[in-house]
N, C-alpha and C positions, 0 to 999 in steps of 0.2 A: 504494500500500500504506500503511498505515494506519502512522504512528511514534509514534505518542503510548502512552506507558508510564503506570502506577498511581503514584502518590504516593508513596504506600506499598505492598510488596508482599512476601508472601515470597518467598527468595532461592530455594530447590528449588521451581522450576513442574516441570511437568509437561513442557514446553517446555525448559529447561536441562538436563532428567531424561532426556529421547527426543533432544535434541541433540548430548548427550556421548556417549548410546551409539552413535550414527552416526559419530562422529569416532572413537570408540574404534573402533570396527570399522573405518573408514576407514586409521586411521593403522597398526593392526595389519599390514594387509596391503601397505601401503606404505615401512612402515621395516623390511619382510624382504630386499629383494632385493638387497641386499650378501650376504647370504649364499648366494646362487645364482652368486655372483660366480664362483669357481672350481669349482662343481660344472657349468654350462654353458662351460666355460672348458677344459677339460676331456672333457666327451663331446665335443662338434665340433671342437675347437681350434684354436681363437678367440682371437686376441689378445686382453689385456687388455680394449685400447682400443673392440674390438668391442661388446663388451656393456656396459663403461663411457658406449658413445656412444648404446647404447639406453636408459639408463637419464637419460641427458644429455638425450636426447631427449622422454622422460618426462615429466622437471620442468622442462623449455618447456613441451611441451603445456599443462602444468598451468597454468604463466604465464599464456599466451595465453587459456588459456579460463575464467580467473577473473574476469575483466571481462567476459566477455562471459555466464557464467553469474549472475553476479552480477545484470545487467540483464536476462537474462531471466527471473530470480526476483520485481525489483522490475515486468515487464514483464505477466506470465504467472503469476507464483504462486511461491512457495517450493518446493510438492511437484511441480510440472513440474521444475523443475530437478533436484532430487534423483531423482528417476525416472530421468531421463534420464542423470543421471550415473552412477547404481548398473548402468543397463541396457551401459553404455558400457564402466564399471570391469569387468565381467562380461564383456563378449567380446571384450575384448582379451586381457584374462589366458588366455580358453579358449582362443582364435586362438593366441595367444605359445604352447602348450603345444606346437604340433602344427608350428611352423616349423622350418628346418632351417641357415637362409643369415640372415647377421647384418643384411643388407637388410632380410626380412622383419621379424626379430627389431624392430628399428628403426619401420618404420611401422608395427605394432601396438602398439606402448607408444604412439603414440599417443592412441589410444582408452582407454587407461589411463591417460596423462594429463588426459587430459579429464572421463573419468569420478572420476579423484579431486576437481578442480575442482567439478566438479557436486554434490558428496557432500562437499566436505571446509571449512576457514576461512571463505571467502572468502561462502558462504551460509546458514551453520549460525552462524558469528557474528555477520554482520546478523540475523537470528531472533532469536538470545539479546539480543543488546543492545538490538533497539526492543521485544522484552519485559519485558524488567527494569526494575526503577525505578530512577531517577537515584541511588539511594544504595545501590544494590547491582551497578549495572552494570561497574565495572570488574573486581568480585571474580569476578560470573559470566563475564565472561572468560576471566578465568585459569581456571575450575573448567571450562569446555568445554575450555579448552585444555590444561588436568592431563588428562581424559578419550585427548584423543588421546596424551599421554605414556603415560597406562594401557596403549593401542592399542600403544608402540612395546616396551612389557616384555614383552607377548604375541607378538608377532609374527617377531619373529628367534627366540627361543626354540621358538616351533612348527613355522616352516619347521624349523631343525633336528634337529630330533625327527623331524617325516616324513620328511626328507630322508633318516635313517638307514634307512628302513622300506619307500620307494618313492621312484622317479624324479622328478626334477624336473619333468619335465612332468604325473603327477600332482599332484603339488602345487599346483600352476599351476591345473588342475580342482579343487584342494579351494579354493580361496579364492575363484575363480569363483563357485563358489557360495555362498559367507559373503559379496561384495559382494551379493550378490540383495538378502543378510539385510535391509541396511539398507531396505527399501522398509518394512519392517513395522513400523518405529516413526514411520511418518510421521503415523500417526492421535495423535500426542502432541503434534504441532507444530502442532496448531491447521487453522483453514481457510487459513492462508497469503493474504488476500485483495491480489491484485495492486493495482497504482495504475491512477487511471483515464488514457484516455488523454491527457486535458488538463491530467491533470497533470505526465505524462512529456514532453509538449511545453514545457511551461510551465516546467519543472525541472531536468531529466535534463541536457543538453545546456548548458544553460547555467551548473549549479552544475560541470560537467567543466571549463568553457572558462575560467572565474575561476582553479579549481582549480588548475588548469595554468600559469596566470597567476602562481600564489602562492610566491615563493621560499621559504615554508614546506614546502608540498606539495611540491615538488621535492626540497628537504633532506631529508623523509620519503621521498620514491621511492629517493633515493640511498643515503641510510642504511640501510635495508633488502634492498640487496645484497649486503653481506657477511655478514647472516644468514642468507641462498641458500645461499650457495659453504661455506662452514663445517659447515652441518648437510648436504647434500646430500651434499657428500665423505666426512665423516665417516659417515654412512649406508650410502653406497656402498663406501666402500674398507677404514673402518676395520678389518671383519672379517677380510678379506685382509691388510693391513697387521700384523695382529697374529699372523694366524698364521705369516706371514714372517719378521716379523721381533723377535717377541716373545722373552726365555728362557727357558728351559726351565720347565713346570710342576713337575716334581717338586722343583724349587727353594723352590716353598712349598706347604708345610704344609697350610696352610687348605683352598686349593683344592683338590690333591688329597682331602682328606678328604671333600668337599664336593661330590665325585666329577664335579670339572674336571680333567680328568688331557690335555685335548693345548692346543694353544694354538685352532685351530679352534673346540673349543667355547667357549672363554677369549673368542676375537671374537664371537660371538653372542652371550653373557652380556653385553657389555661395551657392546653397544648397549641391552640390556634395563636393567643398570643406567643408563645414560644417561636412559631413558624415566622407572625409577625416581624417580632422583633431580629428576627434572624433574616429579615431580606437586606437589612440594613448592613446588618454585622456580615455577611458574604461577603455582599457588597464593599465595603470597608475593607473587609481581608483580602478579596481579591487587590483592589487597588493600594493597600499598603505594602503589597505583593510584590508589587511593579519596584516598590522604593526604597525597600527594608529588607535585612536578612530575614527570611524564611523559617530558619528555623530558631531564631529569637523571637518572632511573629506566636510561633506556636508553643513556648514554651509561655511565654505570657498567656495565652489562650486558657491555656491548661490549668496555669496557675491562678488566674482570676475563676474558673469554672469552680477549683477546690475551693477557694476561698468561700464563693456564693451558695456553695451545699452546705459546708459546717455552718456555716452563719444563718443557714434555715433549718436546717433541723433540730439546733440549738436553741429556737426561739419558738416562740408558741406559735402554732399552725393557725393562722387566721385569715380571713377573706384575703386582706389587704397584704400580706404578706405574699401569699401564693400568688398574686398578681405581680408582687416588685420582681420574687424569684424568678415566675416564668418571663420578664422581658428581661431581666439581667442574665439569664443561663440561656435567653433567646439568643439576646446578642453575640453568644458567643459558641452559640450550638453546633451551625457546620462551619463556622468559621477554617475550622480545621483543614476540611477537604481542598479549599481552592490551593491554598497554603502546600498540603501534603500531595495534591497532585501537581502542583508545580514545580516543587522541590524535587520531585520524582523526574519530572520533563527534563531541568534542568541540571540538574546531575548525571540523569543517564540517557537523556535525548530521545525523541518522540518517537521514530520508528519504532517502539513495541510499549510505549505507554501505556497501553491499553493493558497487558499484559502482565508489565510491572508494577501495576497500580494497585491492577486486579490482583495480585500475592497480598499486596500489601493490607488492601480491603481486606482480606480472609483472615486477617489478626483483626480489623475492627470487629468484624463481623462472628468470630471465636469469644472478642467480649462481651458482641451482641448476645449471645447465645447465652453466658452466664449470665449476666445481667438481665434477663428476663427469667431464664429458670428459677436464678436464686432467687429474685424476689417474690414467687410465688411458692417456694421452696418453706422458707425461710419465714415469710408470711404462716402459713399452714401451721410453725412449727410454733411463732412467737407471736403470733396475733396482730405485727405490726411490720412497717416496714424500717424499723431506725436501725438494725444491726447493717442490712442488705446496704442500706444508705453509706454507713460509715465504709464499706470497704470499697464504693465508689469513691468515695473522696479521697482514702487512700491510694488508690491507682490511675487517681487524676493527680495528686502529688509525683508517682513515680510520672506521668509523661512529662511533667514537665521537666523534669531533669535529666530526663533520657535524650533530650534533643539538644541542650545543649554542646554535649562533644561532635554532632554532626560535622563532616566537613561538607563546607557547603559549595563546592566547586565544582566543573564536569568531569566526569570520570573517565570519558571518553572509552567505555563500554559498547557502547550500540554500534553496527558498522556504521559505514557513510550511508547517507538518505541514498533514493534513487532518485 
């Protein structure tokens, strides 16, 4: 596949424009299922941990199949991967509607992990970055990556809206079908032309093996875990979490007026602000991208993240609180990504980004996986979620210090572009 970017270009292609509406649609449907949390928790009843562990199961999937979608975009084309994943994200969600036993529940998020993979970062941000120019590439980062925060302020808010109107396994068929959607902005993203195959012999394989080789690359696989476990939890449980153990709405004003009257919808809003404030905070890390080290970029990230957990769990759980936390941990939720796939571009060069990124995701996405287990885990065991909490904060502690020995220069791994 082709990596050579324009000189000069403008920043809104056509390609940044059809990329973020697929992530936007992507992430929409992906940052709802916290709120399904005690509504299937409830019809069948089902442990916490039950649908915690499908959802745990999920963001593996997604781990797992980011490198291997990733290569089969650089291998086969951009729009085979995205097909495949939209066609994936699509029947699993339809299959999940019609299960009854938390087994099944469990292997069909499968296929919804997969299908987000195929459709979501991991190759929609290789696209955007080998078409950008070098002096606008980290900002379009961030501005794909604000797109899927756009996806997270719609997506809890509309599950919950339908959810008042029709059963969750409706539901489950309405979003089925909004993944199809994404097939239809593929004509934006260009011809996708794959690499040939002498040059995936000649490349693939051996820019991985250096890669792996690189105690940079590793620092980045590692740091990148407890961006998993943090957004994955807080995705999955926050919603439950607040409505548990939130105070009373009618204690403020606002809300109520504002016609948030239980704490339930207070947890659905409270990820959509999180989305919110995070179109900003991409945005911002994208473009501080452009003009700052990278991996000092993120080791503040990290460390303002820790700071903003202990500092709420610490304090009593009240309306107005969960409202400061979710825009303060908004601003700084995917901040990470634009940041960690640039630093990835730029150290080991575009021609297999997709690839390289995608390894890297499968440690987010390993964190993802505990981070939802254990809080429904752990939940079951303690009735709350403050133990699960603390050991996020702790592993947001280590990324931030994992990133500072980074060398942050090119390593000149990858062959030459074609």
């Amino acid at each position: 596949m082709s990596v050579t970017s324009p000189r000069h270009s403008s920043l809104f292609t056509p390609i940044l424009i059809g990329g973020s509406i697929i992530l936007l649609i992507n992430f929409s449907l992906r940052a709802s299922f916290g709120v399904f949390q005690i509504p299937i928790a409830q019809d069948y009843g089902w442990a916490r941990a039950e649908f915690s562990l499908a959802i745990a199961i999920q963001n593996l999937a997604w781990g797992i199949g980011q490198p291997i979608f990733g290569a089969l975009a650089e291998k086969w084309g951009d729009r085979m991967a995205i097909i495949l994943g939209s066609l994936l994200y699509a029947a699993g969600l339809a299959i999940s509607a019609f299960v009854t036993t938390p087994g099944a529940m469990q292997f069909w998020e499968i296929a919804v992990g997969l299908g987000i993979a195929g459709s979501g970062f991991g190759v929609i941000l290789a696209i955007v970055g080998r078409a950008a120019s070098d002096e606008n590439r980290s900002l379009a980062l961030g501005i794909a990556t604000a797109a899927g925060s756009a996806g997270q302020v719609i997506g809890a808010p509309l599950a919950q809206g339908l959810l008042a109107v029709m059963g969750w396994q409706s539901v489950f068929l309405v979003f089925a079908g909004l993944a199809l959607t994404m097939m239809l902005f593929l004509p934006m993203l260009g011809p996708g032309r794959p690499a040939s195959p002498a040059q995936l012999e000649d490349g693939m394989g051996r820019t991985l093996i250096r890669a792996f080789r690189d105690p940079s690359y590793l620092m980045i696989f590692a740091g990148f875990f407890s961006c998993g476990y943090q957004l994955a939890f807080v995705t999955a449980h926050f919603p439950a979490m607040v409505t548990e153990m939130c105070g009373p709405i009618a204690s403020d004003g606002l809300l109520a007026s504002l016609g948030i009257s239980t704490t339930s919808a207070l947890g659905a809003v409270a990820i959509a602000l999180i989305g919110l404030a995070n179109i900003a905070g991409s945005i911002g890390a994208g473009w501080l991208g452009n003009r700052y080290s990278r991996k000092y970029l993120l080791a503040i990230v990290y460390a303002l993240r820790t700071i903003a957990a202990a500092a709420f769990i610490l304090m009593p759980i009240t309306p107005a609180s969960v409202v400061v936390f979710s825009l303060v941990m908004g601003s700084l939720w995917l901040a990470t990504v634009p940041l960690t796939s640039g630093l990835v571009a730029y150290i080991y060069g575009l021609r297999y980004m997709g690839t390289l990124y995608g390894f890297v995701f499968l440690s987010h996405q390993v964190g993802s996986f505990l981070g939802v287990w254990l809080g429904g885990k752990l939940y079951d065991s303690y009735g709350d979620y403050t133990l699960v909490w603390w050991v996020g904060v702790g592993v947001g502690a280590f990324s931030a210090l994992i990133h500072l020995p980074i060398r942050e220069r090119p390593a000149g791994l990858a062959a030459t572009p074609a």
